[in-house]
Every structure is written in structure tokens, then in C-alpha cells.
TORPA-800522 format. One record per residue (C-alpha): residue number from 1; residue in three letters; x, y, z. Coordinates in pm, 1 decimal, padded with zeros to 6 digits. Layout:
NUM:ala:X:Y:Z .
...
REM end
This chain:
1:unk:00565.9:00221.6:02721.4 .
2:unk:00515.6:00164.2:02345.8 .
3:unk:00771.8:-00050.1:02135.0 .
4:unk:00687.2:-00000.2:01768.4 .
5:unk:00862.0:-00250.4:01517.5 .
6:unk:01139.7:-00377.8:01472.2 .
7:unk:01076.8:-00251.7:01142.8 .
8:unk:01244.5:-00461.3:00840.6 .
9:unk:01402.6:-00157.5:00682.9 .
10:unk:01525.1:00173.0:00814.0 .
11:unk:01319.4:00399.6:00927.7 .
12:unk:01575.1:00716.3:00930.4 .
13:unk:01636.7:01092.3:00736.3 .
14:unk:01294.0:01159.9:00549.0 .
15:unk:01181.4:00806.4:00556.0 .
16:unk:01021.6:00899.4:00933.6 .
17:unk:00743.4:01116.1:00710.5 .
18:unk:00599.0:00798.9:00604.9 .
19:unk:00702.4:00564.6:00849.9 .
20:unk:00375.8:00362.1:00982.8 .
21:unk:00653.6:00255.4:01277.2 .
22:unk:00766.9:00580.7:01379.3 .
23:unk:00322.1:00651.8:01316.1 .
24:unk:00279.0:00403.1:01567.8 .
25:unk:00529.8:00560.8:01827.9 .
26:unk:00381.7:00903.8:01738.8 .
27:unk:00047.6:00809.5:01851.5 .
28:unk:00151.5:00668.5:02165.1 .
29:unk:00347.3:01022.3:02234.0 .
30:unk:00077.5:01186.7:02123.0 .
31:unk:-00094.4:01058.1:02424.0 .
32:unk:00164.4:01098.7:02700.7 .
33:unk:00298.0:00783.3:02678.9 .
34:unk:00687.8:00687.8:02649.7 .
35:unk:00735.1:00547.9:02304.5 .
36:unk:01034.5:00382.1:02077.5 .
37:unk:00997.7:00336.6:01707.7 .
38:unk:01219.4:00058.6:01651.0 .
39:unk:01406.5:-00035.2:01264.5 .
40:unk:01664.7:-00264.9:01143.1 .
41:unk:01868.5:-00128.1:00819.6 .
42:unk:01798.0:-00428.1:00626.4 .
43:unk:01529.2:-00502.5:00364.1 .
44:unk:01565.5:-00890.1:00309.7 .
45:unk:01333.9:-01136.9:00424.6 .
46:unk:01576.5:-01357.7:00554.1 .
47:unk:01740.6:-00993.7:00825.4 .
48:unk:01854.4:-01150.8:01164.8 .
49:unk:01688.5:-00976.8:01435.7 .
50:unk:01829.8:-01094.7:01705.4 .
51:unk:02157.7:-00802.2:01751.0 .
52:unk:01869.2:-00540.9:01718.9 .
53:unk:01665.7:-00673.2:01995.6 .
54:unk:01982.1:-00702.0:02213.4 .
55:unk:02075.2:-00362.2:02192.2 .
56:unk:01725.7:-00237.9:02220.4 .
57:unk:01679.1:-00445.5:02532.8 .
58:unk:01892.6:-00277.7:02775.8 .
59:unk:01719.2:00112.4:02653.8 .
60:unk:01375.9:-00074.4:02765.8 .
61:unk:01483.2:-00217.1:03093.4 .
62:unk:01696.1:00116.4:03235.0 .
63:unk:01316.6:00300.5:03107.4 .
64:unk:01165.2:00050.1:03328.8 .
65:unk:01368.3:00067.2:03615.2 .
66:unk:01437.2:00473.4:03628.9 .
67:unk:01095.2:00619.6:03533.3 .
68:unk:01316.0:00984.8:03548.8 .
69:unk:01455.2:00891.1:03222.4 .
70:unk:01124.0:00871.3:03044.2 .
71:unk:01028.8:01105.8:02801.8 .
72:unk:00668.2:01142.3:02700.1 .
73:unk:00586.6:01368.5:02414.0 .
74:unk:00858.5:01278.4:02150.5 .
75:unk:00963.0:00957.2:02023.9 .
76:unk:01309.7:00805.0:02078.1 .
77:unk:01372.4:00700.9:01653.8 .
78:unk:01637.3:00386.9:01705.8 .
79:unk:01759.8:00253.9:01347.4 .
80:unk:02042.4:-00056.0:01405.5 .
81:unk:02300.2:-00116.1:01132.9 .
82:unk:02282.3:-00440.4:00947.7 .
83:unk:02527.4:-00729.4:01080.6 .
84:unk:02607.5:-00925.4:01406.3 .
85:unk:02620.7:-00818.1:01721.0 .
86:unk:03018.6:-00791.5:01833.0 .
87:unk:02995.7:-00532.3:01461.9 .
88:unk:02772.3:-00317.6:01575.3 .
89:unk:03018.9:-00022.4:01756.0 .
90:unk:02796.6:00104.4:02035.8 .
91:unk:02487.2:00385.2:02049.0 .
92:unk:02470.3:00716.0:01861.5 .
93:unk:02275.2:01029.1:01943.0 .
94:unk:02179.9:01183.4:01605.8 .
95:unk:01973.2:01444.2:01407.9 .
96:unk:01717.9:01357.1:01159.0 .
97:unk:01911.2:01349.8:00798.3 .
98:unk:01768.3:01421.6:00489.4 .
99:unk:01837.6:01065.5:00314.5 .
100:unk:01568.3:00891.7:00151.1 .
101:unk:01451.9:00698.9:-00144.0 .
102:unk:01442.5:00825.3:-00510.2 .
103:unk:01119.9:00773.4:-00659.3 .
104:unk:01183.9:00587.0:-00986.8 .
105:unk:00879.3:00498.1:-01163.8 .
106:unk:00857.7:00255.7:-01468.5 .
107:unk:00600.2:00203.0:-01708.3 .
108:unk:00387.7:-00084.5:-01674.5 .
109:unk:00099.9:-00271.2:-01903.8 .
110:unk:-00228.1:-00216.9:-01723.9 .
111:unk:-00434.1:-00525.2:-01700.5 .
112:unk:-00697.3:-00619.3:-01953.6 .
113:unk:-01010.7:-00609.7:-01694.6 .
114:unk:-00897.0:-00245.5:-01635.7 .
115:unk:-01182.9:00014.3:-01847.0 .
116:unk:-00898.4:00222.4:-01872.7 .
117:unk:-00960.3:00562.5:-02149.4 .
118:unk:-00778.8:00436.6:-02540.3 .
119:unk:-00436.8:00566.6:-02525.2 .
120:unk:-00404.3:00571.1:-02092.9 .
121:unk:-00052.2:00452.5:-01950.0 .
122:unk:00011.9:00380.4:-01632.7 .
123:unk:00369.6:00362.7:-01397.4 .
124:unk:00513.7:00180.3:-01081.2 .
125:unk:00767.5:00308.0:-00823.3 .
126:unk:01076.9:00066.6:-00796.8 .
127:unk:01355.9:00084.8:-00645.2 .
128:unk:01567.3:00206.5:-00955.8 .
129:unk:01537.3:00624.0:-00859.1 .
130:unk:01843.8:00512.1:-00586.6 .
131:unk:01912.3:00687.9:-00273.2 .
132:unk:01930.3:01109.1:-00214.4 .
133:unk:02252.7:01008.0:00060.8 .
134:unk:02275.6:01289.4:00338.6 .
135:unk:02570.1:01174.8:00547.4 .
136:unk:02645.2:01494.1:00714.3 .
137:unk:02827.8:01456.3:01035.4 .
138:unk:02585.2:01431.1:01359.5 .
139:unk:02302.1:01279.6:01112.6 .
140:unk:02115.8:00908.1:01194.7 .
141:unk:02244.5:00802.0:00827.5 .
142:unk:02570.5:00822.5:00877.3 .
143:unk:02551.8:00685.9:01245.2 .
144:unk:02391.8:00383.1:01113.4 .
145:unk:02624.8:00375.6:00795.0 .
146:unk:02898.6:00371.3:01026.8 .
147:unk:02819.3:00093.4:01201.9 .
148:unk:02633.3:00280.3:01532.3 .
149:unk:02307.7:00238.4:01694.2 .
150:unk:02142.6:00570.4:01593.8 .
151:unk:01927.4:00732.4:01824.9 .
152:unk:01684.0:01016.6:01749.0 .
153:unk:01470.9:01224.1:01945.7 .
154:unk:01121.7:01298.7:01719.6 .
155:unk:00877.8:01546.0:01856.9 .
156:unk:00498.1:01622.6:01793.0 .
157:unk:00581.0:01927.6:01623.6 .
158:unk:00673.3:01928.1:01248.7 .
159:unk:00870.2:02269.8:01342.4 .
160:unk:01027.4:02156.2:01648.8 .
161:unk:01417.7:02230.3:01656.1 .
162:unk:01672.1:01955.5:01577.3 .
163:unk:01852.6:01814.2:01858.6 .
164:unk:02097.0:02081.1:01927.2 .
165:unk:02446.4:01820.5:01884.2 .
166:unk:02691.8:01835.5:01597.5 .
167:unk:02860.0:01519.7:01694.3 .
168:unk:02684.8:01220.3:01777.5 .
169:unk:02745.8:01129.1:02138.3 .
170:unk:02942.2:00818.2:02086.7 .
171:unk:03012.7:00562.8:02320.8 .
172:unk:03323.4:00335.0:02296.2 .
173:unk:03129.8:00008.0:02483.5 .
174:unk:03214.8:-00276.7:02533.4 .
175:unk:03007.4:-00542.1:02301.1 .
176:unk:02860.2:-00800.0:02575.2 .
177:unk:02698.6:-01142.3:02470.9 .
178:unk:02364.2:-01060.1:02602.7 .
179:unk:02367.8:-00672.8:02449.5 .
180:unk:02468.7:-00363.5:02531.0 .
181:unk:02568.7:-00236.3:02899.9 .
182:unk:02305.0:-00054.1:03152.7 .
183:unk:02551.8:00219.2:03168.3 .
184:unk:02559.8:00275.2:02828.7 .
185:unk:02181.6:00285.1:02774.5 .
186:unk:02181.4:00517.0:03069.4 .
187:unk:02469.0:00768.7:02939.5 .
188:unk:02224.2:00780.8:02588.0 .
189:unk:01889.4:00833.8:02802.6 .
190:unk:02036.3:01103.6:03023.1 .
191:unk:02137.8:01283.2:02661.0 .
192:unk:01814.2:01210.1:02499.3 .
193:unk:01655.6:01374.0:02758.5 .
194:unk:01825.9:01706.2:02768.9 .
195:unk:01759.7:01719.0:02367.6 .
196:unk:01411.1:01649.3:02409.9 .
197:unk:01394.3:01882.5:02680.1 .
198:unk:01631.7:02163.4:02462.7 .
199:unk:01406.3:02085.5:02198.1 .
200:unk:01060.5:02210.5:02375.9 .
201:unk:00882.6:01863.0:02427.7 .
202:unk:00799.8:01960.4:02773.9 .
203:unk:00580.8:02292.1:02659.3 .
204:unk:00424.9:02092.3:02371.4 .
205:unk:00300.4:01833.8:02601.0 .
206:unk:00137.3:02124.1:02806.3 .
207:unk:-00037.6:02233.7:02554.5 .
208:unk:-00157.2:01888.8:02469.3 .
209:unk:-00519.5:01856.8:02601.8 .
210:unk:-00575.4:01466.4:02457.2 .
211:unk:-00272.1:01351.5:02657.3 .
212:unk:-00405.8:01397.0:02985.7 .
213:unk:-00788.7:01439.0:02915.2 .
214:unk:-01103.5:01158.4:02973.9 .
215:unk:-01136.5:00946.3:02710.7 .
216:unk:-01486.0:01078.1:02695.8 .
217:unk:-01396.3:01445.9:02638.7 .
218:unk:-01077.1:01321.7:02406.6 .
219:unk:-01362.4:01157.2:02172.9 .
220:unk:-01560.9:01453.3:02159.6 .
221:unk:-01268.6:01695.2:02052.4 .
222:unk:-01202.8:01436.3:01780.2 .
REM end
């Protein structure tokens, strides 16, 4: 199994495209091998950690102890809302959204040493372009704006099908000291796994040679 993060930011809607966390996960799937890309919806250096981990923990132990629930070939995307534990309302199973981040450059003085042409100006990205919000119902945006652990199932394939739910699965729980329950990491497993399965990750794993082949042969077809 392959834990990538926790991330310090979210990782959800088109953010996943240039996600090095959800990267990480995806070459770990890309290989056969069970994989969570892990993100906590807050950008300041100073983000507690510590509810994230707790509600990650139980998904890692029940895919410890019940190797059926596995799912190699995809990537289980978990984003956790910002705040303490007893806020956070319990575990969503979502669709990919289509939020992200506004590019919004600014002009900036380029640097003496630079031999840059007479006349040549130069930009930055900041963080002034805002957000493109996509808080359709079912979506890991609004799961995570609402306060819900949002759960989504990534495959290898760039055309693969979304995970065929217009609601997210939601699970009134009840908020334990030490995390989330078993049965509720169970209940969101069991779901994942039909919408990985619904969503082809089985047949794209067939067709997968590197997964399952010598690392010998694997380097020569790279």
C-alpha cells in the first residue's frame, strides 16, 4: 500500500491534473499496487494535521485487515475539510469537480543580472485570478466545502467514466476520539469498490503489462 501526502492544500476538481500527491498515488497504481493520495484543505503553514490522519487511519487499517477491499489500478483521492475533528461530519463518496485555481498573473521587474532583450517584461502567477467554484451536487468540492471527508475514485485512464453516483454516499457517524469507526471506513470501501469496478479499473489493469511484468522486461519497455 502507498500513502501519498497529507498534502498541505487540496488536492480536488482539476487540481488532481497537477497534483505531484495524487502523481505519487498514480504511480503506485500504475504498478498494481493499492494507493491513497492523501490532502488537507488548508494552505497555512501553521494546518493541524492531526483530524486528517485520524480519519485516514481507520481507511488504512480495514485495507490492511480485509485485502478484498483493495483496489489496485485507481487511486482512492481523499481531501479532509479544514477544522477539528468532532467538525468534520463523516466520509463522502464523490466525483471529480471541475474547481480549480484562476491563473492571475502580475507583472514583475526582472532582475538586473537577467540579459533580458530592451523592452522584455516578464509576469508571476498569484493567487489574485480566485477560484472557478464547481459545487455541483455529488462533486469532492462541495463534499469537502460541506464539511465531509471526500472520497474519490481516480483511474489510469484520462477517459475513464466518472463514478456513476449523483449523491455522495453520506454517512451520519458518530465522531469518536481516536477517528472515525471501522464500519464506516468499511461501508465507503465496499462503495469505492463497486465505482472502481463500474468504472472499468479491472480491464485497464489487464491490459497493464508493467503491473505484473519483471522488473527487467518493465525497464526495457520503458
Amino acid at each position: 500500500m502507498v500513502l501519498s501526502g497529507v498534502n498541505r492544500g487540496n488536492n480536488f476538481g482539476l487540481h488532481v491534473l497537477y497534483s505531484g500527491t495524487v502523481a505519487g498515488a498514480r504511480e503506485a497504481a500504475a504498478k498494481g499496487v493499492c494507493a491513497l493520495a492523501l490532502s488537507l484543505d488548508h494552505h497555512s503553514k501553521e494546518a493541524d494535521y492531526s483530524a486528517s490522519v485520524a480519519v485516514t487511519l481507520p481507511l488504512v487499517l480495514r485495507l490492511q485487515a480485509c485485502p478484498e477491499l483493495r483496489m489496485a489500478g485507481c487511486v482512492l483521492n481523499v481531501n479532509v475539510p479544514r477544522g477539528a475533528l468532532g467538525d468534520i461530519k463523516g466520509y463522502a463518496l464523490t466525483e471529480q469537480s471541475y474547481e480549480c485555481t484562476r491563473p492571475g498573473f502580475k507583472p514583475v521587474v526582472l532582475p538586473a543580472c537577467w540579459a533580458a532583450p530592451a523592452g522584455a517584461r516578464a509576469w508571476m502567477n498569484s493567487a489574485s485570478g480566485g477560484v472557478a467554484l464547481d459545487r455541483r451536487p455529488g462533486t469532492d468540492a462541495l463534499a469537502v466545502a460541506e464539511g465531509y471527508v471526500s472520497i474519490t475514485v481516480i483511474t489510469l485512464l484520462s477517459h475513464a467514466p466518472p463514478v456513476p453516483t449523483a449523491q455522495p454516499h453520506r454517512l451520519e457517524l458518530e465522531i469518536l476520539p481516536l477517528g472515525f469507526t471501522a464500519e464506516a471506513a468499511d461501508a465507503v470501501l465496499r462503495n469505492a469498490r463497486i465505482a472502481a469496478i463500474a468504472a472499468g479499473v479491472g480491464d485497464a489493469m489487464r491490459h497493464n503489462r508493467l503491473a505484473e511484468a519483471p522488473a527487467e522486461e518493465a525497464q526495457a519497455a520503458a
